[in-house]
C-alpha positions as CSV (number, residue, x, y, z in Angstrom):
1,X,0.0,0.0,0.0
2,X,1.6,3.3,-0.9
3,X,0.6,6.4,1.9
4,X,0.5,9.7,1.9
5,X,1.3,12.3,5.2
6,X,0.4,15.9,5.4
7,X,3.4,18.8,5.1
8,X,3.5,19.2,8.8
9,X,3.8,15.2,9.6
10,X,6.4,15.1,6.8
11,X,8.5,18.5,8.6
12,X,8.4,16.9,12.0
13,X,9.7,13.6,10.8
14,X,12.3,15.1,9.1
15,X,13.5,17.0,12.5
16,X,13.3,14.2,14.4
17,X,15.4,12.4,12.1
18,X,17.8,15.2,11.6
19,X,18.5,15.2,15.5
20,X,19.8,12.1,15.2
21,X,22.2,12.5,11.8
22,X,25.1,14.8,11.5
23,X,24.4,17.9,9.8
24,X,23.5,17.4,6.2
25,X,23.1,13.8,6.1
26,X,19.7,13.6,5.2
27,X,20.5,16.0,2.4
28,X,22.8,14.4,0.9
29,X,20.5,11.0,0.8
30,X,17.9,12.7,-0.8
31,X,20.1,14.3,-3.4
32,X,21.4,10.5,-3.6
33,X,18.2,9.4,-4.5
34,X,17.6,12.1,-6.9
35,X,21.1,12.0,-8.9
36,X,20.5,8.1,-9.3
37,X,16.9,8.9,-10.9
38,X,18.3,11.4,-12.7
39,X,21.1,9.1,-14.1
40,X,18.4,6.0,-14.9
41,X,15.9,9.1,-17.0
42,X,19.5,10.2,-19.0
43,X,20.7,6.5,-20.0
44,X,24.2,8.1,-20.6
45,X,25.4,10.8,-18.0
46,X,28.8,11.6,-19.8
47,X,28.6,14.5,-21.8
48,X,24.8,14.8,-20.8
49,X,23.1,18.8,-20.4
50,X,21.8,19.0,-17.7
51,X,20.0,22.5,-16.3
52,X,18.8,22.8,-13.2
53,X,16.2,25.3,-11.7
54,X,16.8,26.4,-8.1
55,X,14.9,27.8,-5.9
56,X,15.3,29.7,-2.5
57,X,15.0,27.0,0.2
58,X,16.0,23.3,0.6
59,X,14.8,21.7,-2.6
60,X,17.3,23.5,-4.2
61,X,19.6,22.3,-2.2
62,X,18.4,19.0,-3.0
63,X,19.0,19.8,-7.2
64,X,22.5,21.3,-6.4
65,X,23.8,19.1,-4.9
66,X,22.2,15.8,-7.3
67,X,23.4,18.2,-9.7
68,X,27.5,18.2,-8.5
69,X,27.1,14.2,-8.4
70,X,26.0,14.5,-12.2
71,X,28.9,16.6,-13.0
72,X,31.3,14.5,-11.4
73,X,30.3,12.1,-13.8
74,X,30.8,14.2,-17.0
75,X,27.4,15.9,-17.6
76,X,27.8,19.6,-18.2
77,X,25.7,21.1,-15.5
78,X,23.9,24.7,-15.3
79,X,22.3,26.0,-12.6
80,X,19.8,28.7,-13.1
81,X,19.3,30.6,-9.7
82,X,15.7,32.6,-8.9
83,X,17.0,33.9,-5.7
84,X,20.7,34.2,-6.0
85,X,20.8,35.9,-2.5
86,X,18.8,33.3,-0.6
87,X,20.3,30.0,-3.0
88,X,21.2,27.1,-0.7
89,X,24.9,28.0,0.2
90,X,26.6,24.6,0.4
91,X,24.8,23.0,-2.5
92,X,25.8,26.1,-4.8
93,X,29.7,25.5,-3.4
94,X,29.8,21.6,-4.5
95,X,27.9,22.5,-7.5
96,X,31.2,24.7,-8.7
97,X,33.7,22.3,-7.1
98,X,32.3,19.7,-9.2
99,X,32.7,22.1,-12.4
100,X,28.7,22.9,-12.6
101,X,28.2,26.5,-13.6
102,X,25.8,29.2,-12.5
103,X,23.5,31.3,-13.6
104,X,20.6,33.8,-12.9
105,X,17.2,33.9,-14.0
106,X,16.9,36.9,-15.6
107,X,18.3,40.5,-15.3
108,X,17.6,41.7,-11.8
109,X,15.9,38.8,-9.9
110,X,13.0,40.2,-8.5
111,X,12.6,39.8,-4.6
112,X,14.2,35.9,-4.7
113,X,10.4,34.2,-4.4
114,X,9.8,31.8,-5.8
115,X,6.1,30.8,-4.6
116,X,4.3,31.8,-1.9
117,X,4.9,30.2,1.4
118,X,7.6,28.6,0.1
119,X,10.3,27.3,2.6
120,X,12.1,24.5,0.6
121,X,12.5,20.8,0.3
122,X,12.9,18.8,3.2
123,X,12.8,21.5,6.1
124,X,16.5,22.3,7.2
125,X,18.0,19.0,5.5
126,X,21.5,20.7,6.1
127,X,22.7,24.7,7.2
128,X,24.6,26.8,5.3
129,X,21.4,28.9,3.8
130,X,22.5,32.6,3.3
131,X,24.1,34.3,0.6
132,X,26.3,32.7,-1.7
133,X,29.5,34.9,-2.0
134,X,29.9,35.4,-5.8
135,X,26.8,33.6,-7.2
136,X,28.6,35.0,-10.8
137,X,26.2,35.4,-14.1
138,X,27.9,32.6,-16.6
139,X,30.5,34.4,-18.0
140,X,30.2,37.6,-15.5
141,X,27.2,38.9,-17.3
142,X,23.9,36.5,-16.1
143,X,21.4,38.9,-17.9
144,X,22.6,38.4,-21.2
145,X,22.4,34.1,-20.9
146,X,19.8,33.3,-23.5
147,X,18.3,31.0,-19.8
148,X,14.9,30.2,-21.6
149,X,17.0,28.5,-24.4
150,X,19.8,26.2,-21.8
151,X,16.4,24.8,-20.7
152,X,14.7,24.1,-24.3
153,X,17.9,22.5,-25.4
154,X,18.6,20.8,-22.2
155,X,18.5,16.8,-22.1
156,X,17.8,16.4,-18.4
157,X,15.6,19.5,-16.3
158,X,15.4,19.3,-12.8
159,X,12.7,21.5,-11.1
160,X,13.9,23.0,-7.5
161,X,12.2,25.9,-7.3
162,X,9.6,25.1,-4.9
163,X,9.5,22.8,-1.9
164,X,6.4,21.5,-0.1
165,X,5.9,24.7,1.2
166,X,4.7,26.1,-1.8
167,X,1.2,26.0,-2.8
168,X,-0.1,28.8,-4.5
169,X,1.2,28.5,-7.8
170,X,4.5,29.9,-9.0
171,X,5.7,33.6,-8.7
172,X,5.5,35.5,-12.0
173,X,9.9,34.9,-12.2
174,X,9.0,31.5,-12.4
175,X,6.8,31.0,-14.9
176,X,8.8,31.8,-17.8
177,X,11.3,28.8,-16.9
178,X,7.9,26.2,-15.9
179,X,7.0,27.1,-19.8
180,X,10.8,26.9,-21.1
181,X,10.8,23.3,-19.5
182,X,7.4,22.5,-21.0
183,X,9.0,23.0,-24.1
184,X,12.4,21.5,-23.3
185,X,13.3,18.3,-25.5
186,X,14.6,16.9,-22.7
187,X,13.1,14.8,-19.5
188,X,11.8,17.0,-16.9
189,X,12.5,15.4,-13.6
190,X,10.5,17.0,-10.1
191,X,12.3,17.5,-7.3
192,X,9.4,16.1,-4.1
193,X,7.1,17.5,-6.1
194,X,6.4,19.4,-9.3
195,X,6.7,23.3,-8.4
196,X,3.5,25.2,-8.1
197,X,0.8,22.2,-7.3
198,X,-0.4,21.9,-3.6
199,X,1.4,19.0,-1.7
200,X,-1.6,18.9,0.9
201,X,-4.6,18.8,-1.6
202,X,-3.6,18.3,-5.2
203,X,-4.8,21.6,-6.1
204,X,-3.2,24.0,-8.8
205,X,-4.1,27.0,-8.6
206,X,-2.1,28.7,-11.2
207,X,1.0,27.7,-13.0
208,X,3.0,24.7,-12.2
209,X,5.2,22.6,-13.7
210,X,4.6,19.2,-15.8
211,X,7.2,16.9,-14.9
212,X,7.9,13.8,-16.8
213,X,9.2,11.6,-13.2
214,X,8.6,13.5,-10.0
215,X,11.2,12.0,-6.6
216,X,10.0,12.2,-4.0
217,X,11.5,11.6,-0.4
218,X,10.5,9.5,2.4
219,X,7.1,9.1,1.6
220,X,4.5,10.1,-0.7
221,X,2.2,13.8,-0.8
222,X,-1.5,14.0,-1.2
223,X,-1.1,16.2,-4.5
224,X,1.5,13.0,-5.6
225,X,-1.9,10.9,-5.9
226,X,-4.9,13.3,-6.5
227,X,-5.8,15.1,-9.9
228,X,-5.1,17.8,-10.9
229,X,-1.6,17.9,-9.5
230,X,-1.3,14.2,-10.2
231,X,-1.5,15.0,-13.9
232,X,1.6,17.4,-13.6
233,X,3.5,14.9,-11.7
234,X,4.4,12.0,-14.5
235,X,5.9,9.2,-12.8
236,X,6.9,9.2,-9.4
237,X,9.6,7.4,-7.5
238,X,10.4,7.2,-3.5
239,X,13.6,7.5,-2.4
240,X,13.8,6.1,1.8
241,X,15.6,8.9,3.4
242,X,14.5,6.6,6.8
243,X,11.8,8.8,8.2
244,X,9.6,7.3,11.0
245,X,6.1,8.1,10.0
246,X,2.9,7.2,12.1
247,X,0.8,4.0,11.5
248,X,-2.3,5.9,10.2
249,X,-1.2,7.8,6.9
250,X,-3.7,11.0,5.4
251,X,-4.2,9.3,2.2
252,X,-3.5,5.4,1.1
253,X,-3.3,3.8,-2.2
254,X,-4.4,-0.4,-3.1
255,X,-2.2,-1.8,-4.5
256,X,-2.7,-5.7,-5.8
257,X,-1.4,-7.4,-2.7
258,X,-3.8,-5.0,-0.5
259,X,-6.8,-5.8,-3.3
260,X,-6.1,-9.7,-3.3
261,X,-6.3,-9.7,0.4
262,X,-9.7,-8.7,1.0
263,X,-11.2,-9.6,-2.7
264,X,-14.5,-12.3,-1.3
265,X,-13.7,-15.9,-2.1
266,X,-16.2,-18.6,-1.5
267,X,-15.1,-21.7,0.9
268,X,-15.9,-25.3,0.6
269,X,-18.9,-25.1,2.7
270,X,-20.5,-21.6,0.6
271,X,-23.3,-21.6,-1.2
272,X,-25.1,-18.6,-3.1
273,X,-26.9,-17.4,0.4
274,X,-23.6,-17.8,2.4
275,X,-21.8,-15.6,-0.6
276,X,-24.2,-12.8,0.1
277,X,-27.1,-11.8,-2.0
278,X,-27.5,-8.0,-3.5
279,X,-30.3,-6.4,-4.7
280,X,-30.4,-4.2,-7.3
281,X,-33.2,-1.6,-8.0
282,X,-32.1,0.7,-10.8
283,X,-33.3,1.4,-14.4
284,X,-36.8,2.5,-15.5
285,X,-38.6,2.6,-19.0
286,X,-36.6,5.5,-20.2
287,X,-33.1,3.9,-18.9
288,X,-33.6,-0.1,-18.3
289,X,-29.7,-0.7,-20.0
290,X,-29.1,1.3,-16.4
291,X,-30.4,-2.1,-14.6
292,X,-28.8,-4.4,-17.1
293,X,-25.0,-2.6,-16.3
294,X,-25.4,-2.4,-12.9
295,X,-26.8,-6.2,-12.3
296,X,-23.5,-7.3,-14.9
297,X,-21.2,-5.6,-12.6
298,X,-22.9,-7.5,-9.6
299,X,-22.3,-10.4,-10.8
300,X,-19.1,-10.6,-11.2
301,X,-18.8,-9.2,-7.6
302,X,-18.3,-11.8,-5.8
303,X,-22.2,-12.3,-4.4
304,X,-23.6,-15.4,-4.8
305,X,-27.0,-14.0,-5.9
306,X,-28.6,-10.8,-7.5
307,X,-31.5,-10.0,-6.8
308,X,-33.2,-7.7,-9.2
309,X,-36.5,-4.8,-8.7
310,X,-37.9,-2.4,-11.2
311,X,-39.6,-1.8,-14.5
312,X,-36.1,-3.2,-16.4
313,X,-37.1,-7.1,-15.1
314,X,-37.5,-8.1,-18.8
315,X,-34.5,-6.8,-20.4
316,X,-32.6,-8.0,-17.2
317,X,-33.8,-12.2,-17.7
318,X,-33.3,-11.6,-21.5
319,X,-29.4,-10.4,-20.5
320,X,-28.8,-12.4,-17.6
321,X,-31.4,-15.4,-16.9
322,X,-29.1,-16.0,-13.4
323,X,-30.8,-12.9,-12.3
324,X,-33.5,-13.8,-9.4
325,X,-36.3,-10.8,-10.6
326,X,-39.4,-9.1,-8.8
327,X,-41.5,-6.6,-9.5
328,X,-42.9,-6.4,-6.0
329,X,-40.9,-3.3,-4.7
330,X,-37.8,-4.0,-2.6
331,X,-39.4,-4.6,0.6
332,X,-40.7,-8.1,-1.0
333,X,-38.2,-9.2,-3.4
334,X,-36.7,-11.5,-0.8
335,X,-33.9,-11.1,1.4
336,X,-30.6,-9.4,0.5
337,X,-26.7,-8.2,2.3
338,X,-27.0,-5.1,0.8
339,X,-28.6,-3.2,-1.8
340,X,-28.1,-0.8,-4.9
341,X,-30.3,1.8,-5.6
342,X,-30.4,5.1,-8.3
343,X,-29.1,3.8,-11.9
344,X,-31.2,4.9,-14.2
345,X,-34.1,5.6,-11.4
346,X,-35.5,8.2,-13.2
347,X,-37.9,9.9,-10.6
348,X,-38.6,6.7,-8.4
349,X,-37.9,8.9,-5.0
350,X,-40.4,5.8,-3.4
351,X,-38.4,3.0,-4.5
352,X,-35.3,5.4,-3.1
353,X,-36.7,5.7,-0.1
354,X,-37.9,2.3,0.7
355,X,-34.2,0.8,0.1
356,X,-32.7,3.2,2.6
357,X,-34.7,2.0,5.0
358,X,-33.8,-1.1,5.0
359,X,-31.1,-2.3,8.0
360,X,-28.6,-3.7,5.5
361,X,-25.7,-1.6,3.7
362,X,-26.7,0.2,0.9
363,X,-25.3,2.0,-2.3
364,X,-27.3,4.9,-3.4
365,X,-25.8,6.2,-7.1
366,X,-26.8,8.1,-10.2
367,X,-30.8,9.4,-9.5
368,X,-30.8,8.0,-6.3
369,X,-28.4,10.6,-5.2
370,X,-30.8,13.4,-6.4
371,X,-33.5,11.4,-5.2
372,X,-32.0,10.7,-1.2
373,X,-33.5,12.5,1.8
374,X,-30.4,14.3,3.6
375,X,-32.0,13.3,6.7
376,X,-32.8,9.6,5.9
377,X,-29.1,9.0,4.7
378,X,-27.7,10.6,7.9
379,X,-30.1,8.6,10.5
380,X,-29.0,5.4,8.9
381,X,-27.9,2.5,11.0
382,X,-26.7,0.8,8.5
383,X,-23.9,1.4,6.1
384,X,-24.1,3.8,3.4
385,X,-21.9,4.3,0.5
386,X,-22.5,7.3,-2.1
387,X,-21.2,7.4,-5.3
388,X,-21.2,10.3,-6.7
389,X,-19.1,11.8,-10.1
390,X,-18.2,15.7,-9.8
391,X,-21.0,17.1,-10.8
392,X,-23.1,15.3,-8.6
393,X,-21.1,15.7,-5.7
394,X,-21.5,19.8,-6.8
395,X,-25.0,19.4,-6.3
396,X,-24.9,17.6,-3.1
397,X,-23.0,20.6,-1.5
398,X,-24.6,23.5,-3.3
399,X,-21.5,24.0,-5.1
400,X,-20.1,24.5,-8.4
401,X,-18.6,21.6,-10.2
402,X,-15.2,23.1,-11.2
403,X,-15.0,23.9,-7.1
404,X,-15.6,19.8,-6.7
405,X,-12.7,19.6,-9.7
406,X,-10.0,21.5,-8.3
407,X,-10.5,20.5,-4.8
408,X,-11.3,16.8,-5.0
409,X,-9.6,15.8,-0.8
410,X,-11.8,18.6,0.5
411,X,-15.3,17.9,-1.5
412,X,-14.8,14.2,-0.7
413,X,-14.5,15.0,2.8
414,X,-17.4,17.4,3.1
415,X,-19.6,15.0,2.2
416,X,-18.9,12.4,4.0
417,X,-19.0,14.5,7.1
418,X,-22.2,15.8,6.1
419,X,-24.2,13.1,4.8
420,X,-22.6,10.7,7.7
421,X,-21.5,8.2,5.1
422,X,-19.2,6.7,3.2
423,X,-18.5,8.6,-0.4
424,X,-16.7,7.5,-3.4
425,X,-16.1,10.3,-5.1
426,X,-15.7,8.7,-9.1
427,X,-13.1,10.7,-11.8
428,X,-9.8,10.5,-12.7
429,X,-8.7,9.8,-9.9
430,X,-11.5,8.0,-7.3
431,X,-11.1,9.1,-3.8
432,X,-13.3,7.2,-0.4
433,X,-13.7,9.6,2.7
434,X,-15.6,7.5,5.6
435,X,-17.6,9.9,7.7
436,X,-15.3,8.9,10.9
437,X,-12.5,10.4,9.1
438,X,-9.1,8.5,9.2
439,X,-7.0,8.0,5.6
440,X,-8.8,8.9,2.4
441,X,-8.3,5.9,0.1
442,X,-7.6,6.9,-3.6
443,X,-7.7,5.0,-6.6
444,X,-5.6,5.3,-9.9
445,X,-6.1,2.1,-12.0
446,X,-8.8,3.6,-14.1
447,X,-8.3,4.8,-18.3
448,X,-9.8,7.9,-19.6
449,X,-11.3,5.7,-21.5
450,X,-14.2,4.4,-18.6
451,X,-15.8,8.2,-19.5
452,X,-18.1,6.2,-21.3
453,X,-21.9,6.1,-20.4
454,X,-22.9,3.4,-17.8
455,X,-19.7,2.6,-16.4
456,X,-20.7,3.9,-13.4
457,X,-23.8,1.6,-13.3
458,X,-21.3,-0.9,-13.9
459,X,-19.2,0.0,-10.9
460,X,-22.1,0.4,-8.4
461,X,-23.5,-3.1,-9.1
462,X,-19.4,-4.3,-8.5
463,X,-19.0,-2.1,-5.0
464,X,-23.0,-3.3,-4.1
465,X,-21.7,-7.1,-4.7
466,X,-19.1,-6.9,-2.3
467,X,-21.0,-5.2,0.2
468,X,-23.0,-8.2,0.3
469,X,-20.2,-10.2,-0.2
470,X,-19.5,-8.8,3.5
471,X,-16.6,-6.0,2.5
472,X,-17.2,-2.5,4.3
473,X,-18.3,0.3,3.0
474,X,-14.5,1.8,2.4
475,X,-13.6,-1.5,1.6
476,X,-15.9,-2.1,-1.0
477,X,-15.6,1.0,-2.3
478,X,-12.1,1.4,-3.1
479,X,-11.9,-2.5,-3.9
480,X,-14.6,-2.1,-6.7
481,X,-12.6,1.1,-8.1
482,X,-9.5,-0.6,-8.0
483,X,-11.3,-3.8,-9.9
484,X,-13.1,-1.7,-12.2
485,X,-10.6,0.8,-13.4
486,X,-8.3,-2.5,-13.9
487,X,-11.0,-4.0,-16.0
488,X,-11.6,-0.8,-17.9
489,X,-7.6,-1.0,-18.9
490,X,-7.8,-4.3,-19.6
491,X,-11.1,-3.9,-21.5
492,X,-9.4,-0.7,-23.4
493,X,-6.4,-1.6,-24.3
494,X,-5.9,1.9,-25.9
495,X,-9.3,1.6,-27.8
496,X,-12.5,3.0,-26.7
497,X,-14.7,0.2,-25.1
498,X,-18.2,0.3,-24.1
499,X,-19.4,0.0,-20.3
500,X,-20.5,-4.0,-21.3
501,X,-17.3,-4.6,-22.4
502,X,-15.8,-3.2,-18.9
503,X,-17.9,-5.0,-17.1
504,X,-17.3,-8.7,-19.2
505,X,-13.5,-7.8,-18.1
506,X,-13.8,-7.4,-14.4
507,X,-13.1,-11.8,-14.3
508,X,-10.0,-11.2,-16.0
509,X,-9.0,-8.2,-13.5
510,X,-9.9,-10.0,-10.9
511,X,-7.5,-12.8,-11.7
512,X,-4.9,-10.2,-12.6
513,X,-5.2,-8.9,-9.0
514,X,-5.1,-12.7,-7.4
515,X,-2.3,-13.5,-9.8
């Protein structure tokens, strides 16, 4: 399972770690880590360009310092320095020892901020911050270095202007050099974290940089795993500097081990009631392929039994005969684990109502979630799990959807806190908040490709099946996003797919997960 910590759990681990090491150990480990990735991204160091962009504080530091190890080994190293005055001391010095040079940003380098709230890399890795005696323009006149153009033709850039301190998108200086390295033909290679995203949130609120492998030390940030900033970070690799980090992270990622440990298999003694039953009442006359997806997804879920109610009963025998369907409302279609209610409801609000009464976990998606009393969700016994895409979640909070967009931890968390349940909140990346709080769990398996209609009906049949199957609600609900945005890749394969063919793929994820 990969984890996630807050800046301030990551800062306190790092001085209680420092403590311990002699000054600028835990520097120069990170900078270890950094110089190998660096080396692995450039194939061939010798004779290599390599630029780096340095910022004020200690991820820098970190570039200067990966960057004197690369020049040791024969790559022509350039440092382009934003704050001259304020450049990490002691990186800058075994930058030139090594044979790096040095440059500025531009004429005149503004007031040496990079981003706001910036205080570098890994807080106070090693002293010597201050001014560097004789930072020297490349050639004694730094404003007349063509800097834009080192980075464009540059095969390796390493972005160290911002540490995890920053958050608020980069200073204007900046912004010329994010764009020159968007441009660069060369790998761009984040130092912690691409400059300019959020570490806490994975919110960007202006410009950032687009790295093609982000390194990042000790453990994973939030923004490392949640869109937007995710986008911006490419690849990303930890590097163990040894930090001690509590047991219970802010964020955690499944991984296949974690998935194939809690994935419901039957035992000798199981039959079809011991595997769990789920019911399903979706669809209507305008939308009964919303019943047909979400009964496919449950079952291959890992019930024994689907149970289906609504107006969709004939399309659903005609698709799957194993179905068990009634058309006498939910209350008398037999008895179920859990239940899914909303695909394709249309305006059934009765139907909605009458599931979430019931004292077994229950999934409410698609019209269901338009459909839900507030007040019935939150006086539920019972699990609940809400599954929700942006826009839906928008309207849940009164909201506007680019708000849910850009700020994906928070919304997730909101509603889970409001609506005292469990949310899955489905994009490119699918985050589940419990109400009790604890680590978010978010998912990355998916494809831009499952933006197809009914893949979501797909996905809540899959999450209701392992509710019944006897999975919590978090449990189900990042197991079934994990499943289904394997299936959708799988299903994919670089092609667009429709939501049938995800869900006749979730068997072979499902193996792919065991296997």
């Amino acid at each position: 399972m990969r984890s996630a910590y807050s800046v301030d759990t990551v800062r306190n681990a790092e001085r209680e770690l420092m403590a311990r090491l002699p000054e600028g150990a835990l520097m120069q480990r990170a900078a270890a880590g950094l110089a190998a990735a660096c080396a692995d991204v450039l194939g061939r160091v010798y004779g290599s360009r390599v630029v780096l962009l340095v910022g004020s504080g200690d991820n820098g530091g970190d570039a200067l310092y990966a960057g004197a190890r690369l020049a040791r080994r024969g790559a022509g190293v350039t440092a382009v320095l934003l704050a001259p005055e304020r450049t990490h001391a002691a990186g800058l010095a075994a930058l030139r020892r090594a044979g790096g040079r040095v440059v500025r940003a531009g004429r005149g380098a503004g007031d040496g901020r990079a981003a706001a709230g910036d205080q570098g890399g890994v807080a106070g890795r090693a002293s010597g911050g201050g001014r560097p005696g004789g930072e020297g323009r490349a050639g004694g006149g730094g404003g007349d270095v063509d800097v834009e153009g080192l980075v464009e033709r540059a095969d390796l850039v390493v972005d160290g202007i911002v540490g995890i301190g920053g958050k608020d998108g980069l200073r204007p200086e900046a912004v010329p050099l994010a764009a020159a390295a968007g441009r660069s033909r060369g790998a761009v290679v984040a130092v912690d974290l691409p400059s300019g995203v959020d570490p806490g949130t994975g919110e960007v609120r202006g410009v950032a940089v687009r790295a093609d492998l982000t390194v990042t030390f000790g453990t994973h940030k939030p923004g490392l795993l949640i869109d937007p900033a995710r986008e911006y970070a490419g690849s990303v690799r930890l590097v163990d500097i040894g930090l001690e980090l509590p047991a219970e992270p802010e964020l955690e990622a499944l991984q296949h081990a974690d998935v194939a440990r809690l994935l419901p298999v039957p035992r000798a003694e199981s039959d079809k009631y011991r595997r769990g039953v789920v019911g399903i009442a979706a669809g209507s006359a305008r939308y009964p392929g919303a019943a047909v997806l979400a009964v496919s997804g449950a079952l291959r879920g890992g019930a024994g039994a689907v149970r289906y109610v609504g107006p969709a009963g004939d399309a659903v025998i005609a698709r799957f005969p194993e179905t068990l369907v009634s058309d006498r409302g939910p209350k008398h279609a037999g008895r179920v684990q859990a239940w899914v209610v909303g695909p394709g409801a249309g305006d059934d609000a009765a139907t909605v109502g009458e599931v979430l009464a019931a004292d077994v976990p229950v999934l409410v998606d698609a019209d269901g979630l338009r459909l839900a009393d507030a007040e019935a969700v939150r006086s539920r016994r019972a699990p609940t799990l809400l599954t929700p895409h942006a826009g839906e979640a928008a309207a849940l909070l009164g909201v506007e959807r680019r708000e849910v967009e850009e700020g994906r931890l928070a919304a997730v968390r909101e509603l889970a806190a409001r609506y005292g349940a469990t949310v899955l909140l489905k994009g490119s990346t699918t985050l589940v908040a419990d109400s009790g709080g604890g680590a978010v769990r978010v998912n990355a398996t998916g494809t831009s490709w499952l933006a197809t209609a009914g893949s979501g009906d797909v996905l809540s049949g899959l999450a209701g099946s392992l509710l019944a199957a006897g999975l919590s609600a978090v449990d189900a609900g990042s197991v079934g996003a994990y499943v289904h945005g394997l299936a959708g890749r799988l299903a994919a394969d670089g092609a667009p797919v429709g939501a049938h063919d995800v869900a006749a793929a979730i068997p072979e994820a499902w193996r792919n997960v065991l296997a």
